[in-house]
SETINU-520716 format. One line per 2 residues: their letters; for each residue x, y, z of C-alpha. Coordinates in steps of 0.02 Angstrom, whole numbers, m for minus. Layout:
# residues N
A	X/Y/Z | ...
END
This chain:
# residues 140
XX	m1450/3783/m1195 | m1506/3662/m1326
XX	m1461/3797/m1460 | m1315/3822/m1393
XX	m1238/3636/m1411 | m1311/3625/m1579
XX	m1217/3797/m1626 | m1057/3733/m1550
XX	m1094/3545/m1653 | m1126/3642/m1816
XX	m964/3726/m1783 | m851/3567/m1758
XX	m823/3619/m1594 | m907/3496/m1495
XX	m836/3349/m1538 | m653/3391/m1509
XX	m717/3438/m1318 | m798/3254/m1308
XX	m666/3156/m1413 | m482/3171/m1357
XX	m332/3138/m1472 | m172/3090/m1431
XX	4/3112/m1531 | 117/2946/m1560
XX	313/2996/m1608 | 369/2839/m1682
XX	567/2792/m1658 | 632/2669/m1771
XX	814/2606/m1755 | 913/2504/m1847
XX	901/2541/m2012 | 1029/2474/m2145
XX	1022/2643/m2262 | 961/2814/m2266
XX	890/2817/m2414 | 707/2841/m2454
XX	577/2858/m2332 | 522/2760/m2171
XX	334/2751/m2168 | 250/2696/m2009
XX	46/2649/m1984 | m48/2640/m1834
XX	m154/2519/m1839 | m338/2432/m1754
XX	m337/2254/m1764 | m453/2228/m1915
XX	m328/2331/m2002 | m149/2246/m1945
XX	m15/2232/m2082 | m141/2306/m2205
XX	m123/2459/m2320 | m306/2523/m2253
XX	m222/2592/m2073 | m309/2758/m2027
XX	m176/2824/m1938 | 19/2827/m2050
XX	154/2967/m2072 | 337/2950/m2163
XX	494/3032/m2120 | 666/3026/m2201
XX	802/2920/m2089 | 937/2976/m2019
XX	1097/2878/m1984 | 987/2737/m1967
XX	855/2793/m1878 | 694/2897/m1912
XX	567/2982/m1803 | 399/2982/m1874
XX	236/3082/m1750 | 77/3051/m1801
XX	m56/3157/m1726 | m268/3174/m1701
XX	m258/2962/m1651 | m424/2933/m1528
XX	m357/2854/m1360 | m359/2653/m1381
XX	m259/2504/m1413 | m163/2498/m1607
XX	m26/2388/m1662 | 119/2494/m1752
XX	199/2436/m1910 | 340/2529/m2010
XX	422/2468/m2171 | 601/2561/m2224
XX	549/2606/m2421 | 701/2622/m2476
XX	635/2668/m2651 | 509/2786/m2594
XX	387/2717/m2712 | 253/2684/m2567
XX	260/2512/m2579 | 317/2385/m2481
XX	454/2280/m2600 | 420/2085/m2586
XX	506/1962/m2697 | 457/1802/m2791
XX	389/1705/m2654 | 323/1876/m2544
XX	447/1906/m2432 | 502/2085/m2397
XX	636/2137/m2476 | 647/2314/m2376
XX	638/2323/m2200 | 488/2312/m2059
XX	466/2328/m1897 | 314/2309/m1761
XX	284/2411/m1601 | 322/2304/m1449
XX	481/2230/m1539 | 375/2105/m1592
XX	461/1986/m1719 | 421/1907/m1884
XX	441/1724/m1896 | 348/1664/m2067
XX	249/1821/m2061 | 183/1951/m1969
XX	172/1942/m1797 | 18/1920/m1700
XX	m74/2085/m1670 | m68/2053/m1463
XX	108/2022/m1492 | 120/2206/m1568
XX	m28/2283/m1460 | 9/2452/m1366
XX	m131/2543/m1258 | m123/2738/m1324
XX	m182/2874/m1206 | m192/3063/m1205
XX	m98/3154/m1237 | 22/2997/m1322
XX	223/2964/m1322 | 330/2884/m1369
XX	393/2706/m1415 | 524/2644/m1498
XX	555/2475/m1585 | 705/2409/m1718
XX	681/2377/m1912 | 696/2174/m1955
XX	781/2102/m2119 | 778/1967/m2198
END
């Protein structure tokens, strides 16, 4: 037996039958263009409204909406964020003073005030196999 589990570890295939994943589609609506890309990041707390999310994925919008599914995310509780790069340069745009000059958006609706919202605010719990959620780009 014990060679047996460490065949099936050396292979890769234990883990996947210990560790679920689920898959997150991603729905974000009113968008002002449809140009560029909408990029979207799914995100633990220690990594909220920062590049460093392990979890992202991009799709092109279409009349003002994209759809972006993200797969292989562990079961848990993330905060979403998506920015509308309008440029496609993989950057979010900021001007002078750091406010955003392309569009974002946070799971739960969750709304920007002087800043991101509060992770909590944003929080979803993720299970297997995943969904859906949906939530509207913000302007400024």
């Amino acid at each position: 037996m014990q060679r047996l589990l460490m065949g099936l570890m050396l292979a890769g295939l234990w883990l996947p039958a210990l560790a679920g994943a689920a898959t997150l589609t991603v729905e974000v609506t009113g968008l002002k263009n449809n140009t560029g890309v909408v990029r979207v990041a799914v995100c633990d707390r220690d990594h909220f409204t920062e590049a460093e999310c392990a979890y992202k994925g991009a799709a092109a919008p279409e009349n003002g909406a994209a759809a972006v599914t993200i797969g292989d995310i562990p079961p848990g509780v993330y905060a979403v964020q998506a920015y509308a790069d309008t440029n496609d340069n993989d950057t979010l745009d900021t001007n002078w003073i750091g406010w955003p000059k392309e569009g974002m958006g946070f799971s739960n609706d969750a709304k920007m005030h002087h800043g991101p919202p509060d992770y909590d605010a944003a929080a979803i719990k993720l299970r297997e196999p995943g969904g859906t959620i949906r939530f509207a780009m913000q302007y400024f």
